[in-house]
C-alpha positions in Angstrom: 28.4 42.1 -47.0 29.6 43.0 -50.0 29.8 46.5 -51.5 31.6 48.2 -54.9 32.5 51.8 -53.6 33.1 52.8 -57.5 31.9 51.5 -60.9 30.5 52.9 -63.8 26.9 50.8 -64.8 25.9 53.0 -67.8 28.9 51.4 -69.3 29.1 47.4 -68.6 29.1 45.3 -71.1 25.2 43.8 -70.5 25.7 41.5 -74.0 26.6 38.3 -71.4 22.8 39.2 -69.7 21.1 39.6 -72.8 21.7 43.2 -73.1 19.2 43.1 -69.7 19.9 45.4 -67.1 17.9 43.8 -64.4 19.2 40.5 -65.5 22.9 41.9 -65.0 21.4 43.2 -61.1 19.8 39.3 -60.2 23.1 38.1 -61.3 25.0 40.8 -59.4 23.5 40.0 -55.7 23.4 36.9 -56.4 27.0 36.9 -56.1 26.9 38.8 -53.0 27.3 42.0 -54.2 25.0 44.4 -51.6 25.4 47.6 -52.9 26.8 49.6 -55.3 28.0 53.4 -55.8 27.7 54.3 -59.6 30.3 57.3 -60.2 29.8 60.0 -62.8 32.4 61.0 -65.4 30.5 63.7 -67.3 27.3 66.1 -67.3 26.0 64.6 -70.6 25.4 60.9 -69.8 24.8 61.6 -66.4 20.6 62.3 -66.9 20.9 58.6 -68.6 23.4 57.1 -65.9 20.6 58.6 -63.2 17.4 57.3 -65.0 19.8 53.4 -65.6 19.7 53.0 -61.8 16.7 54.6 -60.1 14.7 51.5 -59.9 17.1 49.7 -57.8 17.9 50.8 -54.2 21.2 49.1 -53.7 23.0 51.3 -56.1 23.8 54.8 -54.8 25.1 57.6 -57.5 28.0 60.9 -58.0 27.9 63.4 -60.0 30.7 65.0 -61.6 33.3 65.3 -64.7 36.6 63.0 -65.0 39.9 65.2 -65.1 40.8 63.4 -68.2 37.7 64.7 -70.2 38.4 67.7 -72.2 36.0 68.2 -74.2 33.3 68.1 -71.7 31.0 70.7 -70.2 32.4 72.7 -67.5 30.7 72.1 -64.3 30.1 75.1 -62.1 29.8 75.1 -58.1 26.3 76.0 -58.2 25.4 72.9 -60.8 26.9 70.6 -59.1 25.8 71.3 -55.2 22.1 71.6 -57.5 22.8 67.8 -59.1 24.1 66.7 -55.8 21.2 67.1 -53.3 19.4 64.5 -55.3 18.6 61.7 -52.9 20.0 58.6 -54.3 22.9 61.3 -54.5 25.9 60.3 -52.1 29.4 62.6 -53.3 30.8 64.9 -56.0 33.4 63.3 -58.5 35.0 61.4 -59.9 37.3 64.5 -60.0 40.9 65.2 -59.5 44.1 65.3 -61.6 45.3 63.2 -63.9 48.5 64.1 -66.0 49.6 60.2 -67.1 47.4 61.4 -70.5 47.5 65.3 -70.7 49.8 67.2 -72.7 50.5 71.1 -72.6 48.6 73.7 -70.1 46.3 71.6 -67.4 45.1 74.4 -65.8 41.7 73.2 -66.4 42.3 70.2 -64.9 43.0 72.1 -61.9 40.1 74.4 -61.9 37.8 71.9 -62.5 39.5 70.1 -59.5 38.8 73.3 -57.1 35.4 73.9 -58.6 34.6 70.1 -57.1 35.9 70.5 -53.9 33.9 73.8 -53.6 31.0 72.1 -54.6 31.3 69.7 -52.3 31.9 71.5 -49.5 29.1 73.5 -50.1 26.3 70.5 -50.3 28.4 68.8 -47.5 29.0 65.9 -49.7 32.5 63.4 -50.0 34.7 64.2 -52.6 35.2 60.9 -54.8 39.2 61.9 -55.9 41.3 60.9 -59.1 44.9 60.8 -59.0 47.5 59.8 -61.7 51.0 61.0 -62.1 50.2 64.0 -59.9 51.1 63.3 -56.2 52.1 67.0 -55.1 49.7 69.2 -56.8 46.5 66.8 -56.1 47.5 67.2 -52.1 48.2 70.7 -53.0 45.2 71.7 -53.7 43.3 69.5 -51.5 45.0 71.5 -49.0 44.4 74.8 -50.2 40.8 74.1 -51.0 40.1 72.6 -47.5 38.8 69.2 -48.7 39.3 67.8 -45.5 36.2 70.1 -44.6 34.4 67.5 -47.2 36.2 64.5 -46.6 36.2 61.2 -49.2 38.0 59.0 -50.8 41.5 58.5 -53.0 39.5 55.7 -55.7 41.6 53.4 -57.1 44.9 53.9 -55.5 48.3 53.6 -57.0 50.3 55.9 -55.6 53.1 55.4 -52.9 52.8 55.4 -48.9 53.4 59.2 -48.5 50.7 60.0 -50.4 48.2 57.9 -48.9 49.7 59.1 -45.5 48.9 62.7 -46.5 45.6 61.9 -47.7 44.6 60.2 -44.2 45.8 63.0 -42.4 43.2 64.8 -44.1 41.0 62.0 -43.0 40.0 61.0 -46.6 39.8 57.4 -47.2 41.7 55.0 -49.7 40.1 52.3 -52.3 42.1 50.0 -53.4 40.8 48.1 -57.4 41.6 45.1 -58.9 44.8 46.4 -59.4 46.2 45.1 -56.4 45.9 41.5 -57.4 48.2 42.1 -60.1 51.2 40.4 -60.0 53.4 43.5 -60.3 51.7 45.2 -57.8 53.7 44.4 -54.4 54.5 47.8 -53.4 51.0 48.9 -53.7 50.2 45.8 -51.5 52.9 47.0 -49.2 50.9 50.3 -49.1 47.4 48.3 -48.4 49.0 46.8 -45.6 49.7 49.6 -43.5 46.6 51.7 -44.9 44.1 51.4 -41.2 41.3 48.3 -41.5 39.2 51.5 -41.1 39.6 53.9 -43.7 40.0 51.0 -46.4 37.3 51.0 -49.3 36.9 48.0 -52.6 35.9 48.7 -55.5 36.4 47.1 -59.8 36.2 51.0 -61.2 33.9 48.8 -63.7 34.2 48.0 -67.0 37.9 48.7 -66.3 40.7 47.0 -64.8 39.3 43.4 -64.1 41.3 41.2 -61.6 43.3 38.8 -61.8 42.4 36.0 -63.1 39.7 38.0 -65.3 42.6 40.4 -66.4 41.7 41.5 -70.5 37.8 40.7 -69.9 35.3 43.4 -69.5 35.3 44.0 -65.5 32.1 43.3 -63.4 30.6 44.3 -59.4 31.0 41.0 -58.9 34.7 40.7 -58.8 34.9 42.7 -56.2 35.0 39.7 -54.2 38.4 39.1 -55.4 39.6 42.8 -54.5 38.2 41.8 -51.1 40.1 38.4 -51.0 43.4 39.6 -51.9 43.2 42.1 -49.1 42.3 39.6 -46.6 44.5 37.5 -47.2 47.2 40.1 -47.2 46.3 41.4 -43.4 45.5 37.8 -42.2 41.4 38.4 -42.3 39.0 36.0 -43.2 37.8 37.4 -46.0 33.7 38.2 -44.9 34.7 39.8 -42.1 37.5 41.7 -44.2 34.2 42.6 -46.5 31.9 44.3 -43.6 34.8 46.2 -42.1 35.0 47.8 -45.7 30.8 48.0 -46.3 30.9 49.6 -43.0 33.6 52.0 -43.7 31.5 52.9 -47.0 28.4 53.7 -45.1 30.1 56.0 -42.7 31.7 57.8 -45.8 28.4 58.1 -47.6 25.7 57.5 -45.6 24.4 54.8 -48.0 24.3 51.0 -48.6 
């Protein structure tokens, strides 16, 4: 079982399925692919993103605003525990801190961070976490916020061991992209390796960051499998088993798929 803990639908490129959504699903479980969690990067497309994947039940949604967004509408606590308690609803974020981009006072960044965590906290939701070029502050304020009281996960991971030690301490969980099949990317394999078989999730982070050997294409749900293979193969798994250990790890995260 198969399952892509963090992609963004509303933006595939459908032109390969005939610019068909539904087409783009049938080929999607066809390749194994059993669920999927859609992740929100803004209020404004998020109605759309919502209404995209209502008709299908193997595709789970979050609601929130990327740190890197500026120019977006502010979230407040109240909106988001409101947008949250939707059923097909599973976690608040993608939210976090991303400085690899951001230039002068990020303050927002960080408010927007803590208004997140409150949030969910509040619905009793999992925090879906972004994290670039900002090891100390994003544990920082996960500590001072009390996310552990919400528990989630550290999507697409590509920061060191100590980070990912401090995040499991908090008993959030790690999701490791496409990324780690890159051939530059042994020491976040060595991190992979001594992440627990439990607290391990996939995902693409679709359209972006396609595996090797897709590496420059648009990325797809369906590469996951390769995520899922490189991992295997690095703990010495066979590779479906490798695959239900993480689709189980997702449903007890979520409590979806």
């Amino acid at each position: 079982m198969l399952i892509d803990s963090h992609c963004h639908l509303d933006r595939v490129d459908l032109s390969p399925y005939q610019n068909d959504f539904s087409e783009f699903m049938r080929q999607t479980r066809d390749a194994g692919v059993d669920h999927m969690l859609c992740v929100s990067i803004d209020l404004e497309s998020y109605p759309a993103m919502l209404d995209l994947v209502l008709p299908y039940e193997d595709i789970s949604v979050s609601v929130g605003v990327h740190p890197n967004d500026f120019d977006r509408r502010e979230p407040g606590v109240e909106e988001l525990v409101e947008l949250a308690s939707h059923p097909r609803n599973v976690a608040i974020g993608e939210t976090g801190l991303d400085f690899f981009r951001s230039e002068g006072d990020v303050e927002w960044q960080r408010q927007r961070f803590r208004t997140h965590i409150r949030a969910a906290r509040e619905a009793g939701k999992p925090l879906i976490i972004h994290t670039r070029d900002a090891r100390e502050e994003t544990l920082q304020i996960m500590q001072e916020e009390q996310a552990d009281q919400a528990g989630g996960v550290l999507h697409c991971f590509t920061e060191n061991w100590e980070m990912a030690s401090a995040a499991l301490d908090m008993g959030f969980y790690i999701s490791f992209s496409g990324i780690v099949t890159f051939k530059n990317a042994q020491e976040l394999r060595d991190v992979a390796a001594r992440v627990p078989l439990d607290k391990m999730l996939i995902e693409t982070d679709s359209p972006y960051l396609a595996p090797t050997p897709y590496r420059g294409k648009p990325n797809e749900p369906r590469y996951v499998r390769r995520v899922a293979e490189t991992l295997a193969e690095l703990r010495g798994l066979d590779v479906d088993d490798f695959a239900s250990q993480t689709a189980q790890n997702f449903q007890e995260l979520f409590r979806a798929g």
